[in-house]
N, C-alpha and C positions, 0 to 999 in steps of 0.2 A: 421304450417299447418292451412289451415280453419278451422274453429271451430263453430257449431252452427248458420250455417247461416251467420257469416261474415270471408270474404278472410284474407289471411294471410298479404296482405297490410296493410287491417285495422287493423289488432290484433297488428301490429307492429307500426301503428301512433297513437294506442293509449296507448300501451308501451313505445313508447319513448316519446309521449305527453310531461311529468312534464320537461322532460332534454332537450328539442328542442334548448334551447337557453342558453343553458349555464349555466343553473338554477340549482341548489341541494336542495332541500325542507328538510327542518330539518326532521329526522324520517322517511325518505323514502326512502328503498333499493328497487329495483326490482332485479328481475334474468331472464337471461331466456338462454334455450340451444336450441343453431340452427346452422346448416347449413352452411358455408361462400357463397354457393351460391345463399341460399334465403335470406343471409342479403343483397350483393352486389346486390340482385335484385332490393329491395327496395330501397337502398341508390340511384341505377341510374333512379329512378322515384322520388327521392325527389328535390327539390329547396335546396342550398346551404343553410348553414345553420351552427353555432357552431358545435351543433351535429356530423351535418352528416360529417364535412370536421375531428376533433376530429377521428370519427371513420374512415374515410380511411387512417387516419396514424396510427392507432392501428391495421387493419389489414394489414397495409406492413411494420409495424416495430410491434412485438408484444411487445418487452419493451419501446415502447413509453407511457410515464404516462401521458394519457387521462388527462384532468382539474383537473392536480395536484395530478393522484393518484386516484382521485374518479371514473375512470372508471377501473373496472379491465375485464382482455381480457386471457381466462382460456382455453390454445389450446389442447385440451384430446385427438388428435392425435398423441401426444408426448407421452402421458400417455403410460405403461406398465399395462396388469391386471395378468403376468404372474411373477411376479419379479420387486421390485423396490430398487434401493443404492443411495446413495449419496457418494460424493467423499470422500475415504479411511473407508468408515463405516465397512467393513470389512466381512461383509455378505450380503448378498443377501436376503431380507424379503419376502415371499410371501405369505403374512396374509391374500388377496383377495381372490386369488387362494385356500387357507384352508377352507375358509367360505365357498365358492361354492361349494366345494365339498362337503363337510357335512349340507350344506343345500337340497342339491341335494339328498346325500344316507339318512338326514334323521335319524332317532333311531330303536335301535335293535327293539323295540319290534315295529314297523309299520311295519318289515317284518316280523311277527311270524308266519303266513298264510301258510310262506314257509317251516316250520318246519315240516307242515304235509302233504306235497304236495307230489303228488305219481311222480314229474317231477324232486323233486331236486336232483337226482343223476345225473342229464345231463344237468340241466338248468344253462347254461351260465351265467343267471343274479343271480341268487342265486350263483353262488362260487365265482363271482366279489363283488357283498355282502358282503359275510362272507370274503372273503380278506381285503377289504379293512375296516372291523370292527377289523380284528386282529389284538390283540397287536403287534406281532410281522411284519408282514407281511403290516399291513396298513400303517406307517408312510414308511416303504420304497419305495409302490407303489407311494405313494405321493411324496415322493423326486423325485423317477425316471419320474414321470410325468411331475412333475415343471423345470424338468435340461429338457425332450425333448422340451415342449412350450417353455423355455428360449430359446434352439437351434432354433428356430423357429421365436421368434422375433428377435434374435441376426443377424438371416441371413437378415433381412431387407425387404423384398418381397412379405409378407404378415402383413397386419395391423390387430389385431385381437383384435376385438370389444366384449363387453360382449354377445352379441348375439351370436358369432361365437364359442365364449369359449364354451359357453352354450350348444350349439345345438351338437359341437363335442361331449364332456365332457358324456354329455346323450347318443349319438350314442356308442362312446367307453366302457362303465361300463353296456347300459342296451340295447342296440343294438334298435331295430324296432318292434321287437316282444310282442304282447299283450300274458296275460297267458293265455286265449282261445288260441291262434294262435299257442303258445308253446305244450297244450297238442293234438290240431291237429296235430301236427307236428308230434308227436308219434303215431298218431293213423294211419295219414297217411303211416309211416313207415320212413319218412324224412332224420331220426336221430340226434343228439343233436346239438346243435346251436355251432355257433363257438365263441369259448373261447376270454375274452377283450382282451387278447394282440395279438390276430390275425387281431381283429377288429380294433384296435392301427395303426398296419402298414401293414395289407394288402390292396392291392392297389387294387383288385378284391373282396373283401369285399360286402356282398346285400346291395342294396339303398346308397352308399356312396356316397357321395356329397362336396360340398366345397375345399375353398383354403386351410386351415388348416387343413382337410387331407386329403390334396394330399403333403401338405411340409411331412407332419407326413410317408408316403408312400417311398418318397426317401429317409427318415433318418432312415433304418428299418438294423436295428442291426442284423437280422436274414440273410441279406446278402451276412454278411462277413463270415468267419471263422477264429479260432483258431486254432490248431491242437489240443491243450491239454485240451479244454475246450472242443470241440466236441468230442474225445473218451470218458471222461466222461457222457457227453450225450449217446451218444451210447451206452454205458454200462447201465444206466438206462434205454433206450428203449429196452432192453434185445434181441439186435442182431445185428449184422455188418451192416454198409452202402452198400447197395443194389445197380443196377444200376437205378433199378425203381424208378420213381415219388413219387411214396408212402413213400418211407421213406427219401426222401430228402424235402417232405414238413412238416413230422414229425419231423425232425432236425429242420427246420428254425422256427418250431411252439417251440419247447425246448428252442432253442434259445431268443427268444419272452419272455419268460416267465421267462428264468432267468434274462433278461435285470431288466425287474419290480420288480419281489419276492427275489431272491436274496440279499443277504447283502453284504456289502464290505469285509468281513470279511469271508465269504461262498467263495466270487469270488474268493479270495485270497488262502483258503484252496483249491480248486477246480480245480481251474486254473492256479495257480500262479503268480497273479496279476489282479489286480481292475479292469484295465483296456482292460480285455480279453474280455469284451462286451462293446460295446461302441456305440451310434449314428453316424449310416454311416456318412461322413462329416463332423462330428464334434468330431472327438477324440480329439483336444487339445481345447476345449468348457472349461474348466478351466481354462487357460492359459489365455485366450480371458477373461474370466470376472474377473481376477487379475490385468487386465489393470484397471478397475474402482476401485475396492472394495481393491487392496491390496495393499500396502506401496510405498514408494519411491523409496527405494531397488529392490519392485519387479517390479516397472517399468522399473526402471534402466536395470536389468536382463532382462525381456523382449524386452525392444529396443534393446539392444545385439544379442539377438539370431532374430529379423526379420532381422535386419541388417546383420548377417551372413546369412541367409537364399536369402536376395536380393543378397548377392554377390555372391552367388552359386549358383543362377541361369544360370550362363553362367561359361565354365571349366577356370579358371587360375592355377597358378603352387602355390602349398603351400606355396611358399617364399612370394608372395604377401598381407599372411595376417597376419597383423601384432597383437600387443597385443593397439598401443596407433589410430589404424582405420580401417574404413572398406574399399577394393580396389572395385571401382567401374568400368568394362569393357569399353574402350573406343569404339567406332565400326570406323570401319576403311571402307573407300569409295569402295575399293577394296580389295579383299579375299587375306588375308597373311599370312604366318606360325606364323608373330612373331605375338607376342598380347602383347596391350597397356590398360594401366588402371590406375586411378588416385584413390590417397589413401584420404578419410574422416575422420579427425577427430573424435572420438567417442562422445564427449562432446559435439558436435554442433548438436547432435543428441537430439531429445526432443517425451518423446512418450506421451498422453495421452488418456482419451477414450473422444468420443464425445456425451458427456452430454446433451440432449437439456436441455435450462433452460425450465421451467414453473412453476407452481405457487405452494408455500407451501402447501404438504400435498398429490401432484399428485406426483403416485409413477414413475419413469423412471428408463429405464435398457437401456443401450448403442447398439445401432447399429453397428456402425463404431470404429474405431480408429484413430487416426491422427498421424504420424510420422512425426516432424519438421524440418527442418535443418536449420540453419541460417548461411548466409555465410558469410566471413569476415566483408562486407560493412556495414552488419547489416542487409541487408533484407532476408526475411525467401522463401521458399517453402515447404509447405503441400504435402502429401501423403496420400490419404482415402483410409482407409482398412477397407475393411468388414470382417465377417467372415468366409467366401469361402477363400480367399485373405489369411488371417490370418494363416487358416488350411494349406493353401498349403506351406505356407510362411516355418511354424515349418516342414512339413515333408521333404520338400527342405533340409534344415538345417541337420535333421538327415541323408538324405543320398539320398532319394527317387530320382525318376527322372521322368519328366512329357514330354509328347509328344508334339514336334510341333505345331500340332494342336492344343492341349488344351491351352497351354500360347500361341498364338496368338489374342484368345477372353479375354482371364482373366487377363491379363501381358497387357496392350494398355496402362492405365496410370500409370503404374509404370515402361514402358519403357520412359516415356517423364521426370516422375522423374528423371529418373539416368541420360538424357540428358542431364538437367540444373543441375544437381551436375557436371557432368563432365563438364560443358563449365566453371566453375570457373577456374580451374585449367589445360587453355588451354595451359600455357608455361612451365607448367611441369608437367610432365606424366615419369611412368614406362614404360618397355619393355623385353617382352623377347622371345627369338625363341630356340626350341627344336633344334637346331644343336649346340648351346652355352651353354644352360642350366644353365644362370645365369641371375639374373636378374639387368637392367643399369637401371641408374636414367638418363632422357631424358629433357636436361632445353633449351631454350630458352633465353639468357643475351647478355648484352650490355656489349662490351670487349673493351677497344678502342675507344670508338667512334663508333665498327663493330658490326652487327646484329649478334652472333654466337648461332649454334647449339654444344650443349654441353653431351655430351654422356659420364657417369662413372659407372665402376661396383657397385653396391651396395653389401657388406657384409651381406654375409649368416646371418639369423635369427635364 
């Protein structure tokens, strides 16, 4: 940007001044962070140059090594400030994300002010304070925060910049409100502020703003229900669900709040499993980050179950699925009882997450996914799974069933997948029709010299 009187042209021909030509001066680094489109602006106002032609092949290939290495090209668009792994490290670090928050809350005794405050019995920001100071109670709020931002850049959709962390991070824990503004509030008659984990994911929340929460808004756990986790709620709100509003936002606020304070171990006594609350959209949010962080095994396992989940996307007859592939549905020109589907090897199947590279030290947590397949000839096809993709992939699997409409928008390329899987295995395909209830193997071969179609039962599995 300008600076003191000269444009940002010149701040930049006289930053790259010493390297214009190709030059490295013993003892001399520069740095500097910008923008790709105020550097492409300058590049297309300069004269050719070592330089400048160096730099437009390091920005359309960033592992291009600039003159040998001496230029390095650090794309923090890739960076994670929520979570970063490296391939099999086995967890998920979020040492950034710890800093900012305790830099943010700060030490007990900068809030001691509140100790004698005639507001702390209502005041929002003093009991998100005093939670997130408890031993007990603070490292959990901080896990559950770090698993919703991970949901959040895992979905892909929102880029979330230290700014953005910041500004939620502060809106969530200490809301808008000045302590003047707080004890107007009481004088006015107002009543007490609303509590951080309403702030978290309510979507009609005061002054709310931003991409990051409005993701945080449809991932709001207070959505769903449990059966057994809600009568225990209920039982602590000391009375039955009503038909009134009033106590079905007092539910969703309980809800809320055990998602954060809660332990794994509370969920478990309470509810009968961990997973009784969970981020709308992302209940298998683990599953999805064991594609980077966990073993070869649990990859392994994981391609299995998308694999089954891609095939049960569409109904076939349980003889179709075998133990050594997955049957992929053939579609046929015109509407026929019988159904056609050609069976995939398991092992040609290849899962990984997609890692971008960047530079030692910037932390990354995966977007995507990639499911491989390689076909006989040797040449591969790619499948990118996000994490919408992913969730819907595993509930498929278990059983769930999704409407028409929804897999028309979300299923478009993973219908063209399963199209080039199946055009390999165009002269031999399964069959089977509900009046026979068995299933034939369907080949195509050269008999004689004659083109035959060749049709045999296949033996029950």
């Amino acid at each position: 940007a300008a600076f003191q009187g000269r444009s940002a042209t010149e701040l930049l021909n006289k930053f790259f001044e010493p390297f214009m030509h190709g030059e490295f001066p013993d003892h001399l680094v520069h740095l500097i962070a910008i923008n790709d489109g105020p550097l492409f602006a300058w590049l297309e106002s300069q004269k050719a140059t070592p330089l400048t032609e160096e730099l437009e092949r390091l920005l359309d290939d960033s592992h291009w090594q600039g003159f040998g290495g001496r230029i390095r090209f650090i794309d923090l668009n890739t960076r994670s400030l929520v979570g970063g792994c490296s391939r099999g490290c086995g967890e998920i670090s979020t040492e950034f994300l710890d800093k900012l928050i305790s830099k943010l809350l700060g030490e007990r005794d900068q809030w001691s002010p509140c100790e004698t405050c005639i507001e702390q019995p209502t005041c929002g920001v003093h009991a998100a304070v005093q939670a997130l100071h408890s031993a007990d109670r603070g490292p959990v709020i901080r896990a559950r925060l770090a698993r919703a931002l991970q949901a959040v850049h895992h979905r892909g959709e929102t880029h979330i910049t230290a700014r953005s962390l910041r500004a939620a991070l502060v809106y969530m824990f200490f809301g808008t409100e000045t302590c003047a503004g707080i004890h107007q509030r009481r004088q006015q008659g107002s009543g007490p502020i609303m509590p951080y984990w309403d702030r978290v994911f309510d979507a009609a929340s005061p002054e709310r703003q931003g991409e990051l929460l409005q993701e945080f808004a449809a991932m709001d756990p207070g959505a769903d229900s449990h059966p057994i986790l809600d009568r225990y709620l209920l039982r602590t709100m000391g009375q039955r669900l009503q038909s009134d509003n009033a106590d079905r936002v007092e539910l969703q606020s309980r809800r809320r709040q055990a998602f954060f304070e809660w332990s794994d171990s509370q969920l478990q006594e309470r509810a009968g499993r961990v997973e009784a609350i969970a981020l709308r959209g992302a209940t298998h949010l683990s599953d999805f980050q064991r594609i980077a962080i966990g073993s070869d095994e649990d990859r392994r396992e994981l391609r299995d179950w998308i694999c089954e989940g891609i095939s049960r996307l569409e109904d076939l007859p349980e003889d179709a699925y075998s133990q050594d592939g997955w049957p992929l549905r053939v579609a046929t020109r015109i509407p026929t009882e019988s159904l056609f589907w050609v069976l995939k090897p398991k092992a040609q199947f290849k899962l990984s997450a997609g890692l971008d590279q960047t530079a030692t030290g910037v932390a990354v947590l995966h977007t995507h996914a990639q499911l491989t397949y390689t076909f006989a000839s040797g040449h591969t096809e790619t499948l990118r799974i996000d994490a919408s993709l992913f969730n819907l992939l595993m509930e498929i699997r278990l059983g769930y069933q999704l409407s028409d409409q929804r897999s028309d928008d979300i299923f478009a390329s993973l219908s063209i997948f399963k199209q080039r899987l199946a055009q390999e295995d165009q002269r031999h395909l399964y069959a089977w029709n509900p009046l026979d209830d068995r299933v034939f193997l369907v080949e195509a071969a050269l008999r004689d010299g004659v083109q035959k179609l060749i049709i045999a039962p296949v033996a029950p599995r």
